[in-house]
C-alpha positions as CSV (number, residue, x, y, z in Angstrom):
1,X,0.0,0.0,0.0
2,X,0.9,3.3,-0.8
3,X,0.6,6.8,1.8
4,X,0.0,9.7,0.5
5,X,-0.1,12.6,3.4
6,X,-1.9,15.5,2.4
7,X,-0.3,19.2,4.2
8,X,-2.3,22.0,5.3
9,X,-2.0,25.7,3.3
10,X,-3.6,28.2,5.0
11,X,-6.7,26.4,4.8
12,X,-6.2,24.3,1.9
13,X,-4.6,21.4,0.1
14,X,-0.7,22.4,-0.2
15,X,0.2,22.6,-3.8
16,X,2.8,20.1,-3.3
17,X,0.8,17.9,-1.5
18,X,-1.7,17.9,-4.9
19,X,1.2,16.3,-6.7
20,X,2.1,14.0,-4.3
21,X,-1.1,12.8,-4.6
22,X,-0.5,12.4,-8.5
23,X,2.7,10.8,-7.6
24,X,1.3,8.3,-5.3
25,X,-1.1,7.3,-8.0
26,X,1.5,7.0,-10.5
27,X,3.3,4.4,-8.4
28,X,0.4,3.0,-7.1
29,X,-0.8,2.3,-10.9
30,X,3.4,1.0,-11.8
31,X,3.8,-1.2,-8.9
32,X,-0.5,-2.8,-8.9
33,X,-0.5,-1.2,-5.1
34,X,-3.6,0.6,-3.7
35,X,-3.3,4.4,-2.4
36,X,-4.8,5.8,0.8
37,X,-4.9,9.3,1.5
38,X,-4.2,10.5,5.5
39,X,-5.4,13.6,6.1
40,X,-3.1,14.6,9.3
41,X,-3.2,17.1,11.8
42,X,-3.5,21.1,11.3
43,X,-7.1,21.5,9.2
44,X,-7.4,18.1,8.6
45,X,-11.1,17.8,8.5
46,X,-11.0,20.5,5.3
47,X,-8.2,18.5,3.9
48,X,-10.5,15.5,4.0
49,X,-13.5,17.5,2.5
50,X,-11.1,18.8,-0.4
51,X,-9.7,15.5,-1.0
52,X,-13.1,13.4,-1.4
53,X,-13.0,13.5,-5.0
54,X,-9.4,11.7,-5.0
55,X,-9.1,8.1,-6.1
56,X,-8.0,6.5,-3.3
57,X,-8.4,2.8,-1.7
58,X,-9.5,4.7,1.8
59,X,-9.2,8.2,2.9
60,X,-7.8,8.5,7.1
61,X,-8.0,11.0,9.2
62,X,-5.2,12.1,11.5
63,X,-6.3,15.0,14.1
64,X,-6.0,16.3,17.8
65,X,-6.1,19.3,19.5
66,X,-2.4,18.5,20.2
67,X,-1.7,18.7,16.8
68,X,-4.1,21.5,15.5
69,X,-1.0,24.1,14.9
70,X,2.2,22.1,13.5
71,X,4.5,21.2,15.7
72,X,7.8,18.6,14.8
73,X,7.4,16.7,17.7
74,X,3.6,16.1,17.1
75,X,3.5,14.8,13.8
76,X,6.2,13.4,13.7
77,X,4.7,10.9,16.4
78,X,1.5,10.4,15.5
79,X,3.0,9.9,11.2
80,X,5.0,7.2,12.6
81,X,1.7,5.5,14.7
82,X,0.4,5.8,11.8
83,X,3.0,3.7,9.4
84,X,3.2,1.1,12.5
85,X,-0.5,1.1,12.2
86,X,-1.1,0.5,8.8
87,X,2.4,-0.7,7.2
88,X,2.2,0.4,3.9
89,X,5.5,0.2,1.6
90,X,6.1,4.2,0.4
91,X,4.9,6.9,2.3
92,X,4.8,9.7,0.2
93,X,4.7,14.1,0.7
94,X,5.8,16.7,-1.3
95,X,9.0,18.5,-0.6
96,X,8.0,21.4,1.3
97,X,9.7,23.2,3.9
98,X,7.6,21.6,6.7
99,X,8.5,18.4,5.4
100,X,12.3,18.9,5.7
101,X,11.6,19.6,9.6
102,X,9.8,16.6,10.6
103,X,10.2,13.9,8.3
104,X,14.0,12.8,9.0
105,X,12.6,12.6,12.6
106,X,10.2,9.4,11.3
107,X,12.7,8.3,9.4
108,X,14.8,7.9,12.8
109,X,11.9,6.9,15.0
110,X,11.2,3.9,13.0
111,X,14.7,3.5,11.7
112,X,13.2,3.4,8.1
113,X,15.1,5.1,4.8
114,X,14.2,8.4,3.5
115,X,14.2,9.5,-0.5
116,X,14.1,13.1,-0.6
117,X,13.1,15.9,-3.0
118,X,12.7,13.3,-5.7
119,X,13.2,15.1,-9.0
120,X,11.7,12.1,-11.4
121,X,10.9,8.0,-11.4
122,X,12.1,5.1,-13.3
123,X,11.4,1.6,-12.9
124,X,13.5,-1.7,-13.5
125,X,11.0,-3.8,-13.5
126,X,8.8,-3.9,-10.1
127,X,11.7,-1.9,-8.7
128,X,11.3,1.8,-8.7
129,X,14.2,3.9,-9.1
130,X,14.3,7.5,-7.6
131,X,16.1,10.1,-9.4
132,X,17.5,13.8,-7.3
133,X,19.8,16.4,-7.5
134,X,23.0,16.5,-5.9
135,X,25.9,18.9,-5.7
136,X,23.9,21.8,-5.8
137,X,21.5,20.7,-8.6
138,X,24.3,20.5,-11.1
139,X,24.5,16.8,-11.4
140,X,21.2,13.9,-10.6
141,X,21.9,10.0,-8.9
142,X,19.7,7.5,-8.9
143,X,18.4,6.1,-5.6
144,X,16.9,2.7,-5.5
145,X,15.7,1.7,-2.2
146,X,16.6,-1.5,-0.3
147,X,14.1,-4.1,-1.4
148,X,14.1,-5.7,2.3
149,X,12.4,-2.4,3.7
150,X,9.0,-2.6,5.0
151,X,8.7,1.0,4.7
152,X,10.5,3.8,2.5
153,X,9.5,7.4,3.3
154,X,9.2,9.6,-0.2
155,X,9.2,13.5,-0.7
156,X,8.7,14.6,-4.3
157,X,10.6,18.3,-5.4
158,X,7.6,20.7,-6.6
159,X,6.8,20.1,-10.5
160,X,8.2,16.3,-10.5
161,X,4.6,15.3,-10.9
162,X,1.7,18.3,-11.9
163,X,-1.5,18.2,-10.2
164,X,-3.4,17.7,-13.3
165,X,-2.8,14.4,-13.4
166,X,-4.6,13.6,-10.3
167,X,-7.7,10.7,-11.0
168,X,-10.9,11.2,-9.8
169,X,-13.0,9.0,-8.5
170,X,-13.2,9.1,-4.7
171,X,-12.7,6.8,-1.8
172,X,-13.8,3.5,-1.5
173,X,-13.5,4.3,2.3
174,X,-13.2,6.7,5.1
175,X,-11.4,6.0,8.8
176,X,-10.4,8.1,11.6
177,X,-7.0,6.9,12.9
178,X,-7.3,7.1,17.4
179,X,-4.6,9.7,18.0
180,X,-2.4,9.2,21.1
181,X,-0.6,12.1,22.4
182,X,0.2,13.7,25.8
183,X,2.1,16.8,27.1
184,X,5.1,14.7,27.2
185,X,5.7,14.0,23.1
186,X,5.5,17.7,22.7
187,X,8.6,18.9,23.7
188,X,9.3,21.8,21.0
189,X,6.6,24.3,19.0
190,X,6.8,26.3,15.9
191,X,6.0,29.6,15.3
192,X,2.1,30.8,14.5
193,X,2.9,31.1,10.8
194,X,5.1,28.4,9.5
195,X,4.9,29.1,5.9
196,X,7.1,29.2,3.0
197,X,8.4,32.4,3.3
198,X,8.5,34.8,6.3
199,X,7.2,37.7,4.3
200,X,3.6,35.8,3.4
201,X,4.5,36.2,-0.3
202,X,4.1,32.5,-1.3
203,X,5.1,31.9,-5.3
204,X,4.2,28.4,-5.2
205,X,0.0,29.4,-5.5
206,X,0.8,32.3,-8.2
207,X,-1.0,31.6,-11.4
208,X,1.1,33.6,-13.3
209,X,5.0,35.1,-12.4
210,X,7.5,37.5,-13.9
211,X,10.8,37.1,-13.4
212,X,13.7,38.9,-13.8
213,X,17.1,38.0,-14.4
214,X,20.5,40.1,-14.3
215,X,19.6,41.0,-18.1
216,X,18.2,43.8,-16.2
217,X,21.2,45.5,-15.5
218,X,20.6,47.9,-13.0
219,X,18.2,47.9,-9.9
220,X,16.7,51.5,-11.2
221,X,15.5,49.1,-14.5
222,X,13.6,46.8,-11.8
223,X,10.3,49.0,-12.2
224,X,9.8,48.6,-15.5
225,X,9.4,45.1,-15.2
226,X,7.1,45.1,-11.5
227,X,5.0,47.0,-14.1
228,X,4.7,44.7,-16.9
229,X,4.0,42.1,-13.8
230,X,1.0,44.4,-12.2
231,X,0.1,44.8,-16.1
232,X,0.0,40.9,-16.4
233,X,-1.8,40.2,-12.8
234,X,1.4,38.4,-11.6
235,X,3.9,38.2,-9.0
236,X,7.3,39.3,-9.4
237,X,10.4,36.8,-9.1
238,X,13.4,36.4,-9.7
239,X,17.0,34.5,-10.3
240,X,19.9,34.4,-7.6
241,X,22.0,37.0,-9.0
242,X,19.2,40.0,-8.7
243,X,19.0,38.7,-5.1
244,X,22.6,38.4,-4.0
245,X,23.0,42.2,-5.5
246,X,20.1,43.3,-3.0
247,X,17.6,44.7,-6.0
248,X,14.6,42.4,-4.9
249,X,14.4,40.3,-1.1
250,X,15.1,36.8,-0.8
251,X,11.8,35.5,-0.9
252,X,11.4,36.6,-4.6
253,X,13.7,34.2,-5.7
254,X,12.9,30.8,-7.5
255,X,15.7,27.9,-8.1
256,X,17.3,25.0,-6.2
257,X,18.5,27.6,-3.4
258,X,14.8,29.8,-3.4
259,X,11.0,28.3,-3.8
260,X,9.9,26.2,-6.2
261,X,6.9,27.6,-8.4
262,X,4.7,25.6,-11.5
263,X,2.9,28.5,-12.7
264,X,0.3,28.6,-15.6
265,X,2.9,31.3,-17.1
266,X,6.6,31.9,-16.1
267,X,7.4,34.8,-18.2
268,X,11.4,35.2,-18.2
269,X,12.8,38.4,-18.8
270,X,16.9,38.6,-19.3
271,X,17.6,35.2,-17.3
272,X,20.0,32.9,-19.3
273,X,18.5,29.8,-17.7
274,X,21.5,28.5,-15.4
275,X,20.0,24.7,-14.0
276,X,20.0,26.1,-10.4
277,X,17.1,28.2,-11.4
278,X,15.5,26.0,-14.4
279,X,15.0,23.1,-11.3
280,X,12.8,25.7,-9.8
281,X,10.7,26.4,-12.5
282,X,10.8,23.8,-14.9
283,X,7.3,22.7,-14.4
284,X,5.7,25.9,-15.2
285,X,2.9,24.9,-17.9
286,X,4.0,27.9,-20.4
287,X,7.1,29.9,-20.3
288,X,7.8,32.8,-22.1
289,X,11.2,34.0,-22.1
290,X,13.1,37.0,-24.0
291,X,16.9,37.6,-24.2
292,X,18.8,39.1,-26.2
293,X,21.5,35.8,-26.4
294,X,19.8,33.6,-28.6
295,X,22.3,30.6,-27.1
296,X,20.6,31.4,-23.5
297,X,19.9,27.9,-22.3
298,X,16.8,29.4,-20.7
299,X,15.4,28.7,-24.9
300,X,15.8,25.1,-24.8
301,X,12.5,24.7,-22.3
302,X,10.8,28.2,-23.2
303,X,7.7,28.0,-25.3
304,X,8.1,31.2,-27.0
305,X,11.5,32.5,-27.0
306,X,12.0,36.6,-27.6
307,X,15.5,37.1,-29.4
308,X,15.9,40.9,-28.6
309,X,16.7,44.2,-26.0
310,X,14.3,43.5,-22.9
311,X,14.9,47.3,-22.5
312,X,12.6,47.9,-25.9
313,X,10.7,44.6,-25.3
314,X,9.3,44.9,-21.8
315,X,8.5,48.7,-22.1
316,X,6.3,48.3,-25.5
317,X,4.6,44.8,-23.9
318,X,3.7,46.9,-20.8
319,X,1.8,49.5,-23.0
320,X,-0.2,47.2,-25.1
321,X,-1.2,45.1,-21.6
322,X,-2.4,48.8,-20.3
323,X,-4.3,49.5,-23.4
């Protein structure tokens, strides 16, 4: 059997959580193994309303006042009564930064391995074979887990799998797991708002993004391109090198060392498309990108590549958006 454990987002289903879901049913369908869906702690009654259309073997549900705000210590307990409770082979979330902080502590609990931020999957026969970045996203391993393990714990990097390719179809039932916790298992708490970025400016729900690159220039050029972004109804992001020069803050920035964002439309403007950013945007549905370099590597996954001056481009673009 295969877990998939949904994550709370201010209210909702966590983006990432969506395409664990379509990852779980991806492996599910490889490997002939049913899915169940545990609905866990902080709003986990709306997470279980929100997931009813899911196709899933059963749907659980996971909550207690204990648990009603995150906490490491919490969840990380009652996920691993869980697994004892219902032994399924891969547990599976999405690579979020909530994840990071209490999902090695399972993995040590229950002395079980953990796969993490899973770019892609591959099988060799029954045997799946997890692909992820190392050395700073410049290079990928393979990562094939030891067959004689009851339990491997899974985290999927945001875009590896899209939420479109969730099936419907429902549950075929619904439990509520008996939570167990006292004062004692609770030994640490997290602040009120653990989100992904201090500021509250989450990219990961934006619909649509511009982005900015050091094709800019000059941090006096960065206005022109916040107003093609209000033109557009978008958020405004950006590569590493706008950050570390202190023209936009830190939570602007997408790639392997920012957030990782799968907008309907990434519209790049003067990035060259360096693989520490491409792994953080790469599963944007449409991306639009203009540069003036037509060997930019950003090219080889845009949908519409713009050979030309962003400083004529953006400018014009903005005015015809206004109109």
């Amino acid at each position: 059997m295969i877990l998939v454990v949904l994550e709370n987002q201010r209210g909702n289903i966590h983006a990432f959580s969506k395409e664990a879901v379509a990852a779980g049913q991806s492996l599910g369908s490889k490997l002939g193994m049913d899915v169940s869906i545990l609905c866990l702690g902080e709003n986990a009654s709306s997470l279980k309303e929100q997931a009813n259309d899911y196709k899933s073997k059963s749907l659980i549900l996971a909550e207690h006042d204990m648990i009603s705000a995150y906490s490491a210590d919490g969840y990380s307990k009652v996920l691993s009564d869980v697994i004892k409770d219902v032994s399924p082979k891969y547990v599976i979330m999405g690579h979020s930064y909530m994840v990071r902080d209490f999902l090695p502590r399972v993995s040590a609990k229950l002395d079980i391995p953990f796969v993490s931020d899973i770019i892609s999957v591959t099988y060799d026969g029954d045997s799946p074979i997890f692909a992820r970045q190392v050395f700073n996203a410049k290079l990928a391993t393979n990562i094939q887990p030891d067959s004689s393990s009851n339990t491997t714990l899974l985290s999927f990097q945001s875009a590896a799998f899209s939420s479109d390719e969730i099936e419907l179809g429902g549950s075929d039932a619904v439990s509520v797991f008996e939570v167990s916790l006292n004062a004692e298992d609770i030994k640490s708490s997290s602040e009120p708002e653990f989100q992904e970025s201090a500021s509250g400016v989450d990219l990961t729900t934006a619909d649509v993004i511009v982005s900015v690159g050091r094709g800019i220039e000059s941090q006096d050029n960065i206005p022109m391109v916040e107003s093609l972004a209000k033109a557009m109804g978008a958020e405004i992001a950006s590569s590493r090198p706008v950050v570390d020069m202190g023209w936009l803050p830190s939570y602007r920035q997408v790639g392997s060392s920012g957030q990782s964002v799968s907008p309907n439309l990434y519209f790049s403007v003067g990035i060259s498309g360096a693989i520490q950013h491409v792994v953080g945007m790469k599963g944007s549905k449409n991306i639009i990108a203009i540069n003036k370099d037509e060997e930019a590597p950003i090219f080889e996954i845009a949908d519409y590549a713009v050979i030309g001056d962003l400083m004529e481009i953006v400018p014009k673009l903005t005015e015809e958006l206004q109109k």
